[in-house]
N, C-alpha and C positions, 0 to 999 in steps of 0.2 A: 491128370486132374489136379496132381497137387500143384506142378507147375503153375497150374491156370489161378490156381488160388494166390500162389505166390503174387502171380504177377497183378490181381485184382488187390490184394493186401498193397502192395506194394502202390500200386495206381491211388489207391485211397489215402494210404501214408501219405504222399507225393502232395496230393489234393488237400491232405487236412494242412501240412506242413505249410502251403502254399498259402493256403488261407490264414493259416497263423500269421506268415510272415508278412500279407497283406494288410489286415486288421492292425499287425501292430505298429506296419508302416504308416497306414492313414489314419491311426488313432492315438499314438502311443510315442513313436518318433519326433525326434524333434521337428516343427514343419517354422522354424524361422529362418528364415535366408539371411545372408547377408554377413555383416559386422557384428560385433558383438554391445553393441549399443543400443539402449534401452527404448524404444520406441512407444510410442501414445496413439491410441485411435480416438478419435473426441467422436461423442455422440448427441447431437444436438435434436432437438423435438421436431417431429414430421419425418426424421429419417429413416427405410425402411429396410429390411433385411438385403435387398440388392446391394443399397447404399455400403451396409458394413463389408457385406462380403467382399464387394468394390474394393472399399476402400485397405480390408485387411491383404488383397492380393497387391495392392499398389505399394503395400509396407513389407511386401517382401513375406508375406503369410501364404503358405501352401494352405487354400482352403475345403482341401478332399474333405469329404468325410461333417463337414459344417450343416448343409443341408438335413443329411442325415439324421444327426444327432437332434437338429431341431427339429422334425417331424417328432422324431421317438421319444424325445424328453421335453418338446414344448419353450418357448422362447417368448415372452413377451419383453419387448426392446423397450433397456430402460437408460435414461440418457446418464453421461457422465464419462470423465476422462481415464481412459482404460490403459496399464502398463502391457506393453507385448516384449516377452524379453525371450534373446536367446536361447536356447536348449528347452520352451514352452512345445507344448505337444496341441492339437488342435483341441483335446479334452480339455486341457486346461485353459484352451483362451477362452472356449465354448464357455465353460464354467463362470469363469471370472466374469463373463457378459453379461449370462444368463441371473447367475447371484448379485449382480450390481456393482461388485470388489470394483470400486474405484480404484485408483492410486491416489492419493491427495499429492499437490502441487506447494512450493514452497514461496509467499505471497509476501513480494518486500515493499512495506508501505510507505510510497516516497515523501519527501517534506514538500509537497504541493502548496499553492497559495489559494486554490478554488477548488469548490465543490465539482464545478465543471471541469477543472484536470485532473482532479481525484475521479471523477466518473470517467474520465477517457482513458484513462491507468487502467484501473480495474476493469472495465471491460473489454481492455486488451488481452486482459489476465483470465479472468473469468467467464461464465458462460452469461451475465448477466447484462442487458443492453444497456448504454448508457443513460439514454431518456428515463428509461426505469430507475438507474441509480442517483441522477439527480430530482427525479418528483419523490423517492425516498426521504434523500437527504433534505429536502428543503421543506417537505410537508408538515408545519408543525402540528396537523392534528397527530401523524405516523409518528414523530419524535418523541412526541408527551408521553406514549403509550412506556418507551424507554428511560421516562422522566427526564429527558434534554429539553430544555427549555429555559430561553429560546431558540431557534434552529442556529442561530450562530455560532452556542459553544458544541455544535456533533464535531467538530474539526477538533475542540479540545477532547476528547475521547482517541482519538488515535493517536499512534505514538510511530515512527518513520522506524519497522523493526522489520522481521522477517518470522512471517506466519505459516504454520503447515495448516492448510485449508483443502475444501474440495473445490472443484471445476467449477458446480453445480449450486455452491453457496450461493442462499439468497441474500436480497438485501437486509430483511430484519433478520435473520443469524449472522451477516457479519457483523451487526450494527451490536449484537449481541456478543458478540465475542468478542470484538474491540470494547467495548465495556468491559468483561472480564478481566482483560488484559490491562484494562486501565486502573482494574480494581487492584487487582496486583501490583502492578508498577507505583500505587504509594501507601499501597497497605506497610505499615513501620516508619523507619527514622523520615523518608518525604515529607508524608502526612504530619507527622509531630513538627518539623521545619516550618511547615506552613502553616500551623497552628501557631505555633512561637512566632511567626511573623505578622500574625494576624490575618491573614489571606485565606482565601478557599483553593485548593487543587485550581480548579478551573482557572481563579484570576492568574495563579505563578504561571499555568500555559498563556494564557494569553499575553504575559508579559515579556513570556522566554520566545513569544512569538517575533514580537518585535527588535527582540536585542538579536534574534539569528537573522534579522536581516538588516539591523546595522553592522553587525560584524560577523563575518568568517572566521574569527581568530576565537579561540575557544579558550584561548587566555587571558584575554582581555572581555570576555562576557561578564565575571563577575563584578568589575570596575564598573562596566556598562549600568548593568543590572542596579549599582548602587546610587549611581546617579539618578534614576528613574524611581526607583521607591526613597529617594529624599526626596523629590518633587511630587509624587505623591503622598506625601505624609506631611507633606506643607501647602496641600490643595495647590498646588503650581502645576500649569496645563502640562501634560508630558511633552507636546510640539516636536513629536517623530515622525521626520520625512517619511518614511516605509509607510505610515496608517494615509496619509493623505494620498499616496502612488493607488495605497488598495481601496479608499474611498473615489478615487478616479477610475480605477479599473485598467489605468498604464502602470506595468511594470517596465517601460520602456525608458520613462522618464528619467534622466542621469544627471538631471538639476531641479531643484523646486522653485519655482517664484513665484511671488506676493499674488498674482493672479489664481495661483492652484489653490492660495489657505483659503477662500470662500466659500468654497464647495459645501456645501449642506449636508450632514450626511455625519451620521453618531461615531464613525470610522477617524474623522478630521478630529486628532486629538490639537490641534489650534483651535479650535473653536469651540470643543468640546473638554473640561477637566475630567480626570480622574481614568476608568482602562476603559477601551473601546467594549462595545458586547461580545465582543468573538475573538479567535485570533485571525492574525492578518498570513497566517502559514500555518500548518502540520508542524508545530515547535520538538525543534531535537531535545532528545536527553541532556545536551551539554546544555544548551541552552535555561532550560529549568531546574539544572543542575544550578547554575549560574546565581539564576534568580534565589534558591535555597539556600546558597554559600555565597551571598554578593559579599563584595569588598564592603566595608565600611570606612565610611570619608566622608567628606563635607561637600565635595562638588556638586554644581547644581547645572553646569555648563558641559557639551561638547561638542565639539567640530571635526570632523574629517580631518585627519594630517594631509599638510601638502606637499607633501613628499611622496599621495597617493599609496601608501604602507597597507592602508585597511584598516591602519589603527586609528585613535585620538588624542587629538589637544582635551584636558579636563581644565574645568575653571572655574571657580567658586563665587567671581564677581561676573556680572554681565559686561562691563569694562571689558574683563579679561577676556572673554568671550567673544567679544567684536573683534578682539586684537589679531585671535583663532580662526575669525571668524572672513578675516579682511584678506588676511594670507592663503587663505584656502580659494578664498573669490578669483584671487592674481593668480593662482596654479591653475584654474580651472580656463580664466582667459585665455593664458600664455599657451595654454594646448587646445584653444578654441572647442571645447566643449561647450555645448550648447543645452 
């Protein structure tokens, strides 16, 4: 008798051991396959429990045990981009689904020249469709709400940086947090700069918009910069190829001629004096840096070097000007640029 007890003890031991070591294989073990690199399950709207489990098995996710837990603890699917890491156990991926634990993504805002390549970015990036983020961006009853007005300066609110965001951001919370961030980026000495220059934040971007697409060289922006607020400060048109390529809508253009300055359009600073409504790019830090710390000089003149540098001829008379202006003409023929 005692035998038979032994070995029913023993049978039950056996049985509960088994079970332990079950339970805590499908619940408790780590069930990530693979490398030890950080993987993502993105969850987008309509998608249904098949779908994740799908897709968690395809990421190298042992999903025992998944079902279960959502029967017992309940699962309503909510969207957003999920981290699946290494040594995670399926409690805990269950978890982080079931409580919404996103990961947030790190969002680098390029120096784009349109609302519509800023919406093709971002919705590369985010879970938000393009369509959506340009009737956002350009809707100025939706803008007002954020006091940007009119829709041209929402470009002067971002700033080409790198953002910890979610998936799942909409468009009036980025629009919101790029605000934020804009608030900061000249809360102190900026703001006092642009005050002592007379300018509002807004006009120095839209100004540093211009001088980053006459020059790449981020040492010569300030030189730039100073030639463009002398002519503004002497009501002289600012007559910047870059504003008339983005009133055309060709950033292809690698020459301007007397045909393109007619163009109609508040962009054409030839036909128009004083800054365009908007920037003509996502202006960089150096850039408006530029404009805040311009050179001071007299030049009112510049031309492309023909040496093709990137840099400029400066020139204070319009004489000098043509002379910069004649030599740059013959470098452009001689290598048949059209």
């Amino acid at each position: 008798m005692t035998k038979r007890k032994n070995i029913i003890l023993i049978t039950l031991a056996a049985c509960l051991i088994g079970s332990f070591l079950t339970v805590y294989h499908v619940f408790f073990s780590s069930c990530v396959r693979g490398d030890d690199s950080e993987r993502y399950l993105y969850i987008r709207p309509g998608q249904d429990i098949d779908y994740i489990r799908q897709s968690l098995s395809e990421m190298g996710v042992r999903t025992t045990g998944f079902g279960l837990l959502q029967r017992v603890l309940g699962y309503d699917i909510r969207q957003g981009r999920y981290a699946i890491r290494k040594g995670d156990n399926i409690l805990t991926v269950f978890r982080r689904l079931r409580n919404g634990q996103q990961e947030p993504l790190k969002l680098t805002i390029p120096s784009v020249r349109t609302v519509d390549r800023l919406a093709g970015y971002l919705s590369h990036h985010l879970m938000i469709d393009s369509l959506n983020i340009v009737d956002a961006f350009t809707d100025s009853t939706n803008l007002v709400r954020f006091g940007i007005t009119p829709p041209d300066l929402l470009m002067a609110v971002f700033r080409p940086d790198t953002y910890e965001v979610y998936w799942t951001i909409s468009t009036d919370d980025l629009i919101k947090r790029m605000q934020n961030e804009n608030i900061k980026f000249w809360d102190g000495e900026r703001e006092e700069k642009a005050d002592e220059m007379g300018m509002k934040p807004e006009e120095v971007v839209i100004l540093a918009s211009i001088i980053d697409e006459e020059t790449a060289n981020d040492a010569e922006k300030p030189m730039v910069a100073g030639m463009y607020i002398n002519r503004l400060r002497q009501g002289m048109p600012l007559q910047a190829d870059p504003t008339v390529k983005f009133a055309l809508g060709d950033f292809s253009l690698r020459r301007i001629y007397q045909k393109h300055l007619s163009i109609d359009s508040p962009y054409n600073t030839y036909r128009n004096t004083g800054l365009p409504p908007g920037p003509i790019r996502i202006a960089s830090v150096a850039g408006i840096d530029a404009v805040l710390n311009y050179v001071h000089h007299d030049y009112l003149y510049m031309c492309a070097k023909e040496d093709f540098s990137g840099t400029h001829n400066f020139a204070r008379t319009y004489a000098e000007h043509l002379q910069n202006a004649r030599r740059y003409t013959q470098a452009l023929n001689q290598r048949n640029v059209r």
